[in-house]
C-alpha positions, -999 to +999 in steps of 0.1 A: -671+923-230-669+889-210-654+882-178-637+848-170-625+845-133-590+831-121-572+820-090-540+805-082-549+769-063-515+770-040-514+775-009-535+787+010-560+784-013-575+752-024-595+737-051-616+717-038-624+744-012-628+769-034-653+751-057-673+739-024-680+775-022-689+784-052-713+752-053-725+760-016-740+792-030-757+781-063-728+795-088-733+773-117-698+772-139-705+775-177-667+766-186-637+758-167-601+747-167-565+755-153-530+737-153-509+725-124-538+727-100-516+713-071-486+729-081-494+765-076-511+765-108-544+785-118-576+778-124-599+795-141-639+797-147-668+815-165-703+822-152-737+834-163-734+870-175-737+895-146-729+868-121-690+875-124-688+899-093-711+876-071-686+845-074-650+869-070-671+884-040-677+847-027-639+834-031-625+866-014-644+863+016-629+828+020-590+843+013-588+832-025-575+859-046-600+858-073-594+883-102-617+891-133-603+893-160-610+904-199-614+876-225-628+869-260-661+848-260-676+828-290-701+806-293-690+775-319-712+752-338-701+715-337-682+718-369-648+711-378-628+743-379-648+762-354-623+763-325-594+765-358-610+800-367-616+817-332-580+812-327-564+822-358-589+854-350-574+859-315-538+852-331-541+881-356-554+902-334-527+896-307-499+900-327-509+935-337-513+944-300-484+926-287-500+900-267-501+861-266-531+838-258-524+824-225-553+794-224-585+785-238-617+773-219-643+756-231-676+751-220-705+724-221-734+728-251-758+756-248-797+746-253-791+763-284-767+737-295-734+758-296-703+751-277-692+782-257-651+793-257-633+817-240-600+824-253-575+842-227-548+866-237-519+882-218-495+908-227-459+892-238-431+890-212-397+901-223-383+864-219-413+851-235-402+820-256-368+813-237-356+778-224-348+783-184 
């Protein structure tokens, strides 16, 4: 199992904040990402292995809602059609357990030379697909 962690950056809460902290302490991010930082948005990070409750320990002292949460992790040569195949992998699993992939992260090299991913899936909300 591997544990990504992820935060919305509105208010109060802060980006630039929240990474300070993280950085203050010596949590090094392996892969990190998010969408509509400013705009109440989330963002979302990986660490080393084991190091997961350390950094949700570190944003909730500061007030930042940190959750872990459950993802699937690969580690891709620099091919083409690595990043095709862990998804279409994710996909079929998903649709026989009724869920959707949400994002994907995706981290710097490895010093063995592979390119680390997290893929993130959520269950499907009932208006999942509709125009607002």
């Amino acid at each position: 199992m591997h544990i990504q962690i992820r935060f919305t950056t509105a208010k109060p809460p802060d980006l630039e904040g929240a990474l300070r902290v993280l950085a203050d302490n010596n949590v090094n991010l392996l892969a990190a990402g998010g969408a509509n930082l400013e705009g109440g948005g989330e963002f979302a990070f990986a660490v080393e292995h084991g190091e997961e409750d350390h950094a949700v320990e570190l944003l909730r002292e500061t007030n930042v809602e940190a959750r872990p949460v459950e993802v699937r992790h690969f580690e891709l040569s620099d091919r083409p059609g690595q990043l095709y195949s862990a998804i279409a992998e994710v996909a079929r699993e998903n649709t026989e357990s009724g869920r959707v992939i949400k994002d994907v992260l995706v981290g710097t090299p490895t010093s063995e030379g592979t390119i680390p991913i997290q893929i993130y899936s959520r269950e499907v909300e009932p208006d999942y697909g509709r125009e607002a």
